[in-house]
C-alpha positions, -999 to 999 in steps of 0.1 A, spaced: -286 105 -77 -317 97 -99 -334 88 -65 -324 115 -51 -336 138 -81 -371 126 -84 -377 127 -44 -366 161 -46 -391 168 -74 -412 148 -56 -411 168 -22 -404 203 -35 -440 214 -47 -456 196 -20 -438 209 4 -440 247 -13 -478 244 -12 -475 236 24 -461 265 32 -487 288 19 -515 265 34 -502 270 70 -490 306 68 -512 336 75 -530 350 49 -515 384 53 -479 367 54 -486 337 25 -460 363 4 -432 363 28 -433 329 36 -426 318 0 -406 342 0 -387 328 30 -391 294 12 -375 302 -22 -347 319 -4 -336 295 20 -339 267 -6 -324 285 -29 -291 293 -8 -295 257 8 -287 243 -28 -263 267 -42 -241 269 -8 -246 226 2 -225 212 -31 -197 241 -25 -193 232 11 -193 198 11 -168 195 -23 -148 218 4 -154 196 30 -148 168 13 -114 177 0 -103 186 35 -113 159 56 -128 128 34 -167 118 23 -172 98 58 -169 128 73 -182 148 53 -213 124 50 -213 122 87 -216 160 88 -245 163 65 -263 137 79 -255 150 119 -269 186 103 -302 171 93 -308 157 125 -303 187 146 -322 210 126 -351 185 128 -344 186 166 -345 224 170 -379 223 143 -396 198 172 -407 223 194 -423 248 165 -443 215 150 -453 205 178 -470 237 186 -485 237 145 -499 203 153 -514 215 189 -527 250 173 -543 231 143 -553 205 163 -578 229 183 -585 247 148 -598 216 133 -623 214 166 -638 246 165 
């Protein structure tokens, strides 16, 4: 849990700042917005459903869940990075 603390210390302001550097200047505001919100209700709804989840069906599954989640929202996120690295790609050679 201590790992797991200071990597998301770690990976929060970074990631934060990342968002404003690669949102539009005219949207920087609702993309933290965005950012904030979705983090926030990612970490005030995750403990709630998986001590639910857990209770009903076990940590493996459970664990299995979380970690299955993870990958297919990196899958569906491919496509749209792939596109940021292709448009900054071409931004960086002008």
């Amino acid at each position: 849990m201590l790992i797991a603390g200071v990597s998301a210390a770690v990976l929060l302001p970074t990631t934060a700042a990342l968002t404003g550097d690669l949102s539009p200047s005219e949207r920087r505001g609702a993309a933290m917005g965005g950012f904030n919100l979705f983090g926030s209700v990612g970490f005030g709804t995750g403990p709630v459903i998986a001590g639910i989840m857990a209770e009903s069906y076990g940590f493996s599954i459970t664990f299995l869940f979380a970690g299955f989640s993870v990958i297919l929202i990196l899958l569906m996120m491919l496509p749209f990075l792939r596109k940021l690295e292709i448009d900054l790609i071409r931004e960086n050679k002008r």
